[in-house]
C-alpha positions as CSV (number, residue, x, y, z in Angstrom):
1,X,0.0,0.0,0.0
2,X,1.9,3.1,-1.1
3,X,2.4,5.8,1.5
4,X,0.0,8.0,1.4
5,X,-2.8,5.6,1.9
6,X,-1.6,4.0,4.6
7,X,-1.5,7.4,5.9
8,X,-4.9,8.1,5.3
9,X,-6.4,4.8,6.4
10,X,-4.2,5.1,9.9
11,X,-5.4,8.2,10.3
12,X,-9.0,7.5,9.7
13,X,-8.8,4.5,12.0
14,X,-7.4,6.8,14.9
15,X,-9.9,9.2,14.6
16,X,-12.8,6.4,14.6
17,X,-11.4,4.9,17.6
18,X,-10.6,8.2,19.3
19,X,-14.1,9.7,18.1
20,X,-15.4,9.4,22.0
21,X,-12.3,10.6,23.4
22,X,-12.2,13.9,25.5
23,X,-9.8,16.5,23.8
24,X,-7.4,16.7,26.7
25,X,-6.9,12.6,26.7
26,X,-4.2,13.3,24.0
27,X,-1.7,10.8,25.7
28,X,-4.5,8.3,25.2
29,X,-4.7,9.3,21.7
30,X,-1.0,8.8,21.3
31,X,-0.6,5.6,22.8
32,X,-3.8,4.2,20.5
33,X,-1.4,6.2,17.3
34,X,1.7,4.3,18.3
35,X,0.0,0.7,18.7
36,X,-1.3,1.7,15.0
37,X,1.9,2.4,13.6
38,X,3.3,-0.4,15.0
39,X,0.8,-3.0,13.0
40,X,1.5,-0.7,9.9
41,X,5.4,-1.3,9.8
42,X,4.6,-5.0,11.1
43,X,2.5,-6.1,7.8
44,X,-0.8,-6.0,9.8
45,X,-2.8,-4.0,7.9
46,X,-6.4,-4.6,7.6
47,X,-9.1,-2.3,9.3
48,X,-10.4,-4.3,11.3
49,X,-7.2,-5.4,13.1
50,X,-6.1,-1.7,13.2
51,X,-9.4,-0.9,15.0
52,X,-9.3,-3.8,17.2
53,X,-6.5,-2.9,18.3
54,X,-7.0,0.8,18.5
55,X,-10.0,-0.4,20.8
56,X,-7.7,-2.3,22.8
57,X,-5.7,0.2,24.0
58,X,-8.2,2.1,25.5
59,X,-9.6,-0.8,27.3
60,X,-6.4,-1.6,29.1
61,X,-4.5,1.0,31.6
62,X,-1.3,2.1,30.3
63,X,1.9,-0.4,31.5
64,X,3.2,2.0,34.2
65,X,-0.2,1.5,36.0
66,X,0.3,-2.3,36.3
C-alpha cells in the first residue's frame, strides 16, 4: 500500500477509535497512534485489526499503572 494511503487509512482508524475521546486525553490518543503504527510497519494492515486494536488500548491502563 503506497504511503500515502496507509496514511490516510491510519489516520481514519485513529480518529474512529478516538471519536469518543475527551480532547485533553491526548496521551491516550497517542498511545492508541503508536499501537497503529506499530501494526502498519509489522505487515498487519487490515481495518479491522487496526481498529481492534486501536479499541484495545483504550480498554487496558497504560503499563506503568500495572
Amino acid at each position: 500500500m503506497p504511503e500515502a494511503e496507509m496514511a490516510a487509512l491510519l489516520r481514519a482508524v485513529l480518529d474512529e477509535v478516538c471519536a469518543d475521546l475527551a480532547p485533553s486525553e491526548m496521551a491516550t490518543r497517542e498511545r492508541i497512534a503508536a499501537r497503529l503504527g506499530d501494526l502498519a510497519r509489522s505487515g498487519q494492515c487490515s481495518v479491522d485489526d487496526l481498529k481492534r486494536a486501536g479499541r484495545d488500548v483504550l480498554t487496558r491502563a497504560p503499563t506503568m499503572w500495572r
